[in-house]
C-alpha positions in Angstrom: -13.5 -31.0 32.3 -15.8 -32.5 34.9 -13.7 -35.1 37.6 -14.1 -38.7 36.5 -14.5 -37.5 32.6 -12.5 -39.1 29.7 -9.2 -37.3 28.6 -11.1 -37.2 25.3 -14.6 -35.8 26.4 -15.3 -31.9 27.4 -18.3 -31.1 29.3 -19.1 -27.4 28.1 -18.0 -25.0 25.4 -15.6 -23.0 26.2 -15.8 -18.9 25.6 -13.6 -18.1 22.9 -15.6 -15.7 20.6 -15.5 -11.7 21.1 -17.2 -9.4 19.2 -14.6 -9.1 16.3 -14.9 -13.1 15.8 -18.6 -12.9 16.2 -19.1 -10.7 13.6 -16.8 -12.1 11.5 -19.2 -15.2 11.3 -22.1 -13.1 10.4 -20.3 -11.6 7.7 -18.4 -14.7 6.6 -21.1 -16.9 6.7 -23.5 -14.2 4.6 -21.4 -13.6 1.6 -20.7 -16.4 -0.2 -21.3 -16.7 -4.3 -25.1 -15.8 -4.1 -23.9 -12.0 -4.3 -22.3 -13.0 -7.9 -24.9 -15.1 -9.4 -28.2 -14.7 -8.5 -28.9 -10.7 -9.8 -28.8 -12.6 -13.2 -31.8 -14.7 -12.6 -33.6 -11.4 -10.6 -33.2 -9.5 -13.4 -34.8 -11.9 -15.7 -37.9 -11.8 -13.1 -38.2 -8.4 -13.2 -36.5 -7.0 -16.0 -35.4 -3.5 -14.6 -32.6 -2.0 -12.8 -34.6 0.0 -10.1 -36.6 -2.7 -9.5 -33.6 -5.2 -9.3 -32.5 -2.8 -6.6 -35.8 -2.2 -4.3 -35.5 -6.4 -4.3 -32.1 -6.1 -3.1 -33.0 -3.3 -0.5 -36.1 -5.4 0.5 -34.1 -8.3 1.4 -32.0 -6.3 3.5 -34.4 -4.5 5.4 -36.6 -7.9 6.3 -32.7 -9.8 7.4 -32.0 -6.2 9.5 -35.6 -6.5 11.0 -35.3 -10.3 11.5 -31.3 -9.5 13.3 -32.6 -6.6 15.5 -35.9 -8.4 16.7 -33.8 -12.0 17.6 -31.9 -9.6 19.2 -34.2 -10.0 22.0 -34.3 -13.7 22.0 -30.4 -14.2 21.7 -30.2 -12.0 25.4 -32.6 -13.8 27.1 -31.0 -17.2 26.0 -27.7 -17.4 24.9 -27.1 -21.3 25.2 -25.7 -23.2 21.6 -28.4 -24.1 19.5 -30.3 -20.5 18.6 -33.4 -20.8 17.0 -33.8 -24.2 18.1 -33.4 -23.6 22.1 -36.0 -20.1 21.1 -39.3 -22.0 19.7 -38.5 -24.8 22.1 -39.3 -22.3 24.7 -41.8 -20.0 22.9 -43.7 -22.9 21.9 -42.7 -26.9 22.7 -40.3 -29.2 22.0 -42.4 -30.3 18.7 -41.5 -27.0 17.2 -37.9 -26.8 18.1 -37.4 -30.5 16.9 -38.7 -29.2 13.0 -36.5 -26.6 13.2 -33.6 -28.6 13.6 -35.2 -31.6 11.6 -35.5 -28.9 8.6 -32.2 -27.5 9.2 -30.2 -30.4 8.9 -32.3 -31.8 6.2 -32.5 -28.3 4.0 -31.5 -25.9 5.9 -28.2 -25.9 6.4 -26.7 -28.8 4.7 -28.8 -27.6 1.4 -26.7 -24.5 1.9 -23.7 -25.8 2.4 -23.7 -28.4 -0.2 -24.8 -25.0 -2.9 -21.7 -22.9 -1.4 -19.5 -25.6 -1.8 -21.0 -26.7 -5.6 -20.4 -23.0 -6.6 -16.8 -23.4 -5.3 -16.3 -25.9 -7.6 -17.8 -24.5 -10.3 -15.8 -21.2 -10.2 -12.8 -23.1 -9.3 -13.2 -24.5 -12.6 -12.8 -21.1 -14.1 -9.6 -21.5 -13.5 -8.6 -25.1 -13.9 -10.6 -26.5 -16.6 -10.4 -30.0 -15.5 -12.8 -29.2 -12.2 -16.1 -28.9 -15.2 -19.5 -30.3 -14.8 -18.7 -31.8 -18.2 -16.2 -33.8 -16.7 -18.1 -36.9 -15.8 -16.4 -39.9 -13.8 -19.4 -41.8 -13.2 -23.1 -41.5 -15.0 -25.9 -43.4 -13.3 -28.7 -41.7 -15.5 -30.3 -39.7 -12.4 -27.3 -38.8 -10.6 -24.3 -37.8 -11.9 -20.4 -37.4 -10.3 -18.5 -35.1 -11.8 -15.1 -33.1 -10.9 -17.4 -30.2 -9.7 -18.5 -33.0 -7.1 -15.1 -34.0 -6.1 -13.8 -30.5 -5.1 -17.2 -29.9 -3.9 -17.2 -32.5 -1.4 -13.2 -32.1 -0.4 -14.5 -29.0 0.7 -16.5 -30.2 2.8 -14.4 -32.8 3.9 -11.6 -30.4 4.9 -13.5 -27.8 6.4 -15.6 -30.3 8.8 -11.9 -31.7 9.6 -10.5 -28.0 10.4 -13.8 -27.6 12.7 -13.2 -30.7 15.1 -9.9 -29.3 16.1 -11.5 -26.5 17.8 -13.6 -23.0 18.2 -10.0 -21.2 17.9 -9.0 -23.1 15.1 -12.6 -22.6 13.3 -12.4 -19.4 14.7 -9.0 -17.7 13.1 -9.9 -19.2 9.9 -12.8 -17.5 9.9 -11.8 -14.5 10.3 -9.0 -14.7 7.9 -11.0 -15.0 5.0 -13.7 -12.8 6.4 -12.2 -9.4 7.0 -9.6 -10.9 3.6 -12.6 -10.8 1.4 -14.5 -8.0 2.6 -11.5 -5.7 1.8 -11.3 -6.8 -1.4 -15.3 -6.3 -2.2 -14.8 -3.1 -0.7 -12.1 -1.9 -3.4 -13.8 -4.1 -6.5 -16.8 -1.5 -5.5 -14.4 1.5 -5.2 -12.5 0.9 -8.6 -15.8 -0.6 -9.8 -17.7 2.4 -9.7 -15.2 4.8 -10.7 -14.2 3.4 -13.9 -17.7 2.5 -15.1 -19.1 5.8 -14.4 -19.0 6.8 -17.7 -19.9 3.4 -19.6 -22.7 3.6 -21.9 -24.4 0.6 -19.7 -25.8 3.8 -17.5 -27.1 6.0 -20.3 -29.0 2.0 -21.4 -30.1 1.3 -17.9 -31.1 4.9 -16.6 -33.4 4.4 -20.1 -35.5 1.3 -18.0 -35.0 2.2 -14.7 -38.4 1.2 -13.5 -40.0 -0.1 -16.6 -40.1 -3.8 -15.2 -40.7 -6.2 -18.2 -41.0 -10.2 -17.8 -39.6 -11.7 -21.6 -41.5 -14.9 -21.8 -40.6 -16.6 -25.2 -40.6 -14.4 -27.8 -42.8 -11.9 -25.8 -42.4 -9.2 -23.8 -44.6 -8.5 -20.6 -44.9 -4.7 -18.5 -45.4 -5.9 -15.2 -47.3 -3.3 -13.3 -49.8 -3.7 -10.4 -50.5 -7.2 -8.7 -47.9 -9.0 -11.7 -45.4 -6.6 -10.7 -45.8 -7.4 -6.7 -45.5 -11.0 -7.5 -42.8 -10.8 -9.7 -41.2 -9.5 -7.2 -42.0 -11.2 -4.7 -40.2 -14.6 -6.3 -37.4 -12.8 -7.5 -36.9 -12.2 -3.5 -35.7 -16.0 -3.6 -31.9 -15.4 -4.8 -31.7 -12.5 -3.0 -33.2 -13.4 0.4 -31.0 -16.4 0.1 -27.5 -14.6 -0.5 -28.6 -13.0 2.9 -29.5 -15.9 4.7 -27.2 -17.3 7.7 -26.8 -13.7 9.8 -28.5 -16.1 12.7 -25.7 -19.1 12.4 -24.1 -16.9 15.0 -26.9 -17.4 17.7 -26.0 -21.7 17.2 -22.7 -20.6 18.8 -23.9 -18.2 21.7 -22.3 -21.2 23.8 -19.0 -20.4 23.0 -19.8 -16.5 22.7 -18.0 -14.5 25.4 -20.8 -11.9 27.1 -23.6 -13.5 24.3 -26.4 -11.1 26.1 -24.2 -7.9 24.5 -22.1 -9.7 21.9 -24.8 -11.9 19.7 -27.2 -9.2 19.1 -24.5 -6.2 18.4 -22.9 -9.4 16.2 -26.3 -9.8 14.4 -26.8 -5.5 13.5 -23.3 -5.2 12.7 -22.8 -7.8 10.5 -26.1 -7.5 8.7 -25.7 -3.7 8.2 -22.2 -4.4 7.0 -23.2 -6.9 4.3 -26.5 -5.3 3.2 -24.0 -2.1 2.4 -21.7 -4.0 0.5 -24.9 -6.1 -1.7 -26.1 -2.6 -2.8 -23.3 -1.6 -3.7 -22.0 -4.3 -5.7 -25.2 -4.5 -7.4 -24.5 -0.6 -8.1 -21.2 -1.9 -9.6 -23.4 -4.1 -12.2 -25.8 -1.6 -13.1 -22.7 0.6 -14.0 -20.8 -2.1 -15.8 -23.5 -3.6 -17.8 -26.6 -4.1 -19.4 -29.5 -5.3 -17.7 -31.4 -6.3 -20.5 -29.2 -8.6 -22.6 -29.3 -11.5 -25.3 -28.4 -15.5 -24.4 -27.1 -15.3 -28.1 -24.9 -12.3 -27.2 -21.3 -12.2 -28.4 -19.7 -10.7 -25.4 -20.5 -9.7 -21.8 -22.4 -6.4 -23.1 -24.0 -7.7 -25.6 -25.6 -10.5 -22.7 -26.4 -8.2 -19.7 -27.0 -8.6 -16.4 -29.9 -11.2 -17.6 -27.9 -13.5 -19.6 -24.6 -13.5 -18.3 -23.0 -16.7 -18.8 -23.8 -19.3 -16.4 -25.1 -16.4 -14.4 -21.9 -15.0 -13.2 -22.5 -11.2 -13.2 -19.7 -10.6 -10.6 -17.2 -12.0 -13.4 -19.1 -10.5 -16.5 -19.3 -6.9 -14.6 -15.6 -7.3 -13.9 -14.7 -8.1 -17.4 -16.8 -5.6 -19.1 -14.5 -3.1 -16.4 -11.6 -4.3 -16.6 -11.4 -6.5 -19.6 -11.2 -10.6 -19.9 -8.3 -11.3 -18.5 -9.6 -9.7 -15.1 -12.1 -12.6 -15.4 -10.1 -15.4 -14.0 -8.9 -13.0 -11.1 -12.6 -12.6 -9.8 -13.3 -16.3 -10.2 -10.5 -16.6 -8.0 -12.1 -14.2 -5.3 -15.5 -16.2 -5.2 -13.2 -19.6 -4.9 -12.1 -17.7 -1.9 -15.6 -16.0 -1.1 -17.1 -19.4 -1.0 -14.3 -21.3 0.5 -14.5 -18.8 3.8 -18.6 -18.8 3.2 -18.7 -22.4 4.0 -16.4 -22.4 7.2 -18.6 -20.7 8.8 -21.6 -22.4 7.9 -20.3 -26.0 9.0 -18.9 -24.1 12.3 -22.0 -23.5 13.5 -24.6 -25.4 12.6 -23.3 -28.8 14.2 -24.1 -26.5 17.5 -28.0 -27.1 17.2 -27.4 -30.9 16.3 -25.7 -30.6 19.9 -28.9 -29.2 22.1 -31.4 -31.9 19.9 -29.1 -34.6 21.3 -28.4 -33.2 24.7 -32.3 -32.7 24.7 -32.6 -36.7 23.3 -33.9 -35.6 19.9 -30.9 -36.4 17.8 -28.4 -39.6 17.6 -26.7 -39.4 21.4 -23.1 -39.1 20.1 -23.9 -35.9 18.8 -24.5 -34.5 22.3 -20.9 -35.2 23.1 -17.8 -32.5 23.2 -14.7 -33.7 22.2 -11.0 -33.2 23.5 -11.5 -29.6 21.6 -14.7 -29.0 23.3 -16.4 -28.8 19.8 -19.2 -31.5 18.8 -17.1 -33.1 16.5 -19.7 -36.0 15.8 -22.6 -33.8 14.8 -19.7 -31.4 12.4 -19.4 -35.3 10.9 -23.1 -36.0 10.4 -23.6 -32.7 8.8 -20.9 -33.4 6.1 -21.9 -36.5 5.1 -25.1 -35.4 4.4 -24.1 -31.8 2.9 -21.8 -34.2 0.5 -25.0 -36.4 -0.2 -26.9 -33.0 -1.2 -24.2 -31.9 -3.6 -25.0 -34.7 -5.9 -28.9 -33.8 -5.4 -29.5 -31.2 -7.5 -28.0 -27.4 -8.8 -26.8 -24.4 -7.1 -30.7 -22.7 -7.8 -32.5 -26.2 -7.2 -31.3 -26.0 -3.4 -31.7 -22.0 -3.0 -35.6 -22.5 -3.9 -35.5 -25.2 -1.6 -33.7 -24.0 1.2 -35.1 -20.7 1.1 -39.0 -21.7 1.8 -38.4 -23.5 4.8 -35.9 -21.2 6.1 -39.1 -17.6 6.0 -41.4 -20.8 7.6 -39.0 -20.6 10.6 -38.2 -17.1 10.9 -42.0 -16.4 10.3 -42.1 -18.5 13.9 -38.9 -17.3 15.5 -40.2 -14.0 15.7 -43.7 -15.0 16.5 -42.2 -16.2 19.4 -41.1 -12.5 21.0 -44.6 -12.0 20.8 -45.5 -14.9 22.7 -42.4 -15.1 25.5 -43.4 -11.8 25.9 -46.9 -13.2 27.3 -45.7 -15.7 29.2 -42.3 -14.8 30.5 -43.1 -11.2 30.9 -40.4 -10.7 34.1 -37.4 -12.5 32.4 -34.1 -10.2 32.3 -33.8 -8.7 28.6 -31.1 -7.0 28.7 -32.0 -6.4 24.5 -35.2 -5.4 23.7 -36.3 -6.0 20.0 -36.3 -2.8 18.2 -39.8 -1.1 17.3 -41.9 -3.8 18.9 -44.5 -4.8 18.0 -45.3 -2.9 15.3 -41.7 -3.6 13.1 -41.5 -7.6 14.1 -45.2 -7.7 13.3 -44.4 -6.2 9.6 -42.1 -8.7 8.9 -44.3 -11.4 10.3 -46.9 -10.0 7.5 -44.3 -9.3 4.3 -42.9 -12.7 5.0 -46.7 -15.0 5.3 -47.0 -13.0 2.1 -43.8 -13.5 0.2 -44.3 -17.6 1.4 -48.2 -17.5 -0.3 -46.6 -16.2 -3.9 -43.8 -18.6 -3.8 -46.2 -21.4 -3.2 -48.6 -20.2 -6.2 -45.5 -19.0 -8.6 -42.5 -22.0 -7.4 -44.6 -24.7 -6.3 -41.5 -27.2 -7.7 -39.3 -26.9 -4.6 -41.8 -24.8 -1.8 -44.1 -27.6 -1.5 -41.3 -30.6 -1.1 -39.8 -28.4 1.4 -42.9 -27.8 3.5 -43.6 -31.8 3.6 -39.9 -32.2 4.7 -40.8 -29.9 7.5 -44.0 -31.7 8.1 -42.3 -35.4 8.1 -40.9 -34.2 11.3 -43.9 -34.7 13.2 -43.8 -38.3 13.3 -40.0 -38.6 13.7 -40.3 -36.4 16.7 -43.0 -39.0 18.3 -40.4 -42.0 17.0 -37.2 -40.0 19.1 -39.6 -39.4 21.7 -40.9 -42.8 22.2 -37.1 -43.9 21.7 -35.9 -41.8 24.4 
C-alpha cells in the first residue's frame, strides 16, 4: 500500500494465483449448465448424432485455436483487463472501449445472469417452490418469479464472497472446480459402461450422419450448403458452453509469473474441458435417443431432441440409472452452475478496473479496496447481471451473448497479426501456435459462422451488434468527460 494511502484503499493486485488456481478458473468458469442443456436444441438443428458430435469437436478446436493464439497476447501483456488492454494496443482505445462496453452490457453480465437463471431453474428440480410458475409479481412484459429470487441471491452472494479478496475468490474456486470435474469424470465412466449395451446405440448408430431438420410435420435431409448452415447455428449452444476459457487473462494482474502461467492456464484448461464435452455427449448418445417425440411418455421415448425443458444431462442420467437418479444430477448442475458463476463475476470486474484506470468507466471502479480486489466494479456488474435475469431466457441471452463475443475474438486475434507489424521486437516469451496460417483459419471459420448467424438468427445477432456499435458515441461522451 502506497505511503499516504487510506487503510481502506490498495494500490495494485496482489499475486496470489499459481498455475493450479489458474486453471481452475478456466475450467470453472467453462462448465457451467450449457454442457446439460443445449445438445437438446443442437440436435433439433441437425438431427444426427455424428453430426451433433463434429459441432461439438468444432467448437472445441476454434476455443483451443483461440487459447493457444492469445497465448501470445497474454505473454506480451499480462496486466488485468485481457482482451481489453490487447485491442487497446493492437488497435486504439475506440476498440478496447467496445470490448468492455459489450462485455459488460452482453458479454459477461448476459452470461452470468443465464448461469445463475439455470441455477434456479435446476434448483427447482429439487425444491419445487423455486418454479418459473411461481410468480410474485406480473407486470405483463417482465415477470419476477422464485427462479428470479434464487437467481439473483446468487449473484448477490457470490459478488459479496468476491470483495473479500483473490484468496477468498480464489479457494472457492477451486473447491467446486476440481469437486465437479471429478464427479463429470465418473458420471462419464459409469455412464458409458452401463449404457453400452442400451438399445439407444443400435437407434443412433442407424442415423449417425443422416442429418434431418423436422420442421412441422416435415422432415428435411440436410446435405450440401443446408447442411453447413445448419450447422453453423447449431454452433451457438455449443460455442457458448465453451465460452469464458479467456476470463483468466482479466486476472493476469493477480496471476503469479502470467508470461508462463496464463497461456499454459488457457491450453490446459481448454483441453481439459473440450475432453470432458465429448465425452459427456458420448454419454448421451449411449443413453438415449436422438431423435425423440415432445409427446413422448418417458425420457426414451423424447430423445436427446425433446428432453424435457432440455435437460439431456438429467434425461441421460435417468434413462441410466433410473428416475430417482434424476434429482441427484439436478443437484450436480446446482453445483456446476453455482461454482460456473464464481468464476465469471471473479474476473470480469478486472476489465471494468483498466476502463476506469484508463478514464473510460465510472472512477470508483478504478479503485482497490482493503482486499486489493475492485470491489466497486464486482458491485456494478451484479446489479446489472441481476437486471439481465429478469430480461429474457436461458437461450435468449446465449444467442445474444454469443454474437458479440466471435465479433471480439474475430479482432483479438486479428490483432497478433497486427502487433506483430508494429511491435515486431517486443519480448514473447509465447509464440501463438502455427502462425499465421492456424489464427488465420479461425479468423475465416469465425467471419463465416458470424454471416449465417446473421442470415439464419437475425432476432438476437443484430441487437447485439448495435449494442456494440452504441459504443461509439459513449466512448466520445467518456472521452469528452474525462
Amino acid at each position: 500500500m502506497l505511503k499516504g494511502k487510506p487503510s481502506d484503499v490498495q494500490s495494485e493486485f496482489r499475486k496470489s494465483l499459481n498455475l493450479f488456481d489458474s486453471t481452475a478458473i478456466v475450467i470453472g468458469s467453462m462448465i457451467g449448465s450449457g454442457i446439460f442443456i443445449v445438445s437438446a436444441d443442437m440436435a433439433r438443428t441437425i438431427g444426427s448424432p455424428g453430426w451433433l458430435m463434429v459441432g461439438w469437436l468444432v467448437s472445441g478446436l476454434m476455443t483451443i485455436i483461440a487459447a493457444v493464439s492469445y497465448g501470445e497476447l497474454a505473454s506480451m501483456m499480462p496486466k488485468a483487463g485481457g482482451i481489453y488492454v490487447y485491442l487497446r494496443e493492437a488497435f486504439n482505445p475506440l476498440s478496447g472501449f467496445l470490448y468492455g462496453w459489450t462485455l459488460f452490457l452482453v458479454i459477461q453480465a448476459g452470461s452470468i445472469a443465464a448461469v445463475a437463471m439455470a441455477f434456479g431453474k435446476f434448483l427447482g428440480v429439487i425444491v419445487p417452490w423455486f418454479s418459473e410458475d411461481n410468480v410474485w409479481l406480473d407486470m405483463g412484459i417482465v415477470q419476477f418469479n422464485t427462479v428470479h429470487v434464487i437467481a439473483i441471491a446468487s449473484i448477490a452472494f457470490l459478488t459479496w464472497m468476491n470483495t473479500r479478496g483473490i484468496r477468498t475468490g480464489k479457494y472457492l474456486q477451486n473447491s467446486f472446480t476440481y469437486t465437479k470435474l471429478l464427479v463429470l469424470f465418473l458420471f462419464i465412466i459409469i455412464g458409458l459402461f452401463l449404457a453400452k449395451s442400451s438399445g439407444a446405440i443400435v437407434e443412433n448408430k442407424k442415423i449417425f450422419w443422416d442429418a434431418v431438420q423436422i420442421v412441422g410435420d416435415q422432415k428435411i435431409s440436410l446435405t450440401g450448403f443446408a447442411l453447413l448452415a445448419a450447422l453453423s447455428t447449431s454452433l451457438v449452444g455449443s460455442l457458448f458452453t465453451y465460452d469464458a476459457w479467456y476470463n483468466l487473462t482479466f486476472t493476469s494482474g493477480e496471476v503469479i509469473n502470467p508470461k508462463r502461467n496464463v497461456p499454459l492456464g488457457m491450453a490446459l484448461g481448454t483441453l481439459i474441458v473440450m475432453a470432458v464435452y465429448m465425452l459427456t455427449n458420448l454419454v448421451y448418445i449411449y443413453a438415449l435417443p436422438l431423435r425423440g417425440s415432445p409427446e413422448g411418455a418417458s425420457v426414451i421415448d423424447n430423445g436427446i431432441q425433446f428432453a424435457t425443458n432440455d435437460r439431456v444431462g438429467t434425461a441421460a442420467m435417468s434413462g441410466i440409472f433410473g428416475d430417482y437418479s434424476a434429482v441427484v444430477m439436478a443437484a450436480f448442475i446446482v453445483f456446476s452452475t453455482f461454482g460456473c458463476n464464481n468464476g465469471l463475476i471473479l474476473s470480469g470486474a478486472r476489465v471494468y478496473y483498466a476502463m476506469a484506470v484508463d478514464g473510460l468507466f465510472f472512477s470508483k471502479v478504478g479503485k482497490l479496496n482493503s482486499k486489493a480486489v475492485p470491489a466497486n466494479g464486482l458491485i456494478f456488474q451484479g446489479v446489472w447481471a441481476s437486471l439481465l435475469c429478469l430480461s429474457g431466457t436461458y437461450s435468449n441471452l446465449l444467442d445474444y451473448v454469443i454474437f458479440a463475443v466471435l465479433i471480439f475474438f474475430v479482432l483479438t486475434i486479428a490483432g497478433i497479426f497486427v502487433l506483430r507489424y508494429k511491435r515486431p521486437d517486443v519480448e514473447r516469451p509465447y509464440k501463438a501456435l502455427g502462425y499465421p496460417v492456424i489464427p488465420a483459419l479461425y479468423i475465416l471459420v469465425a467471419t463465416f459462422i458470424l454471416v449465417i448467424l446473421l442470415i439464419y438468427k437475425p432476432l438476437y445477432t443484430w441487437p447485439g451488434l448495435v449494442i456494440v456499435l452504441l459504443g461509439v458515441p459513449v466512448y466520445y461522451l467518456w472521452k469528452r468527460r474525462k
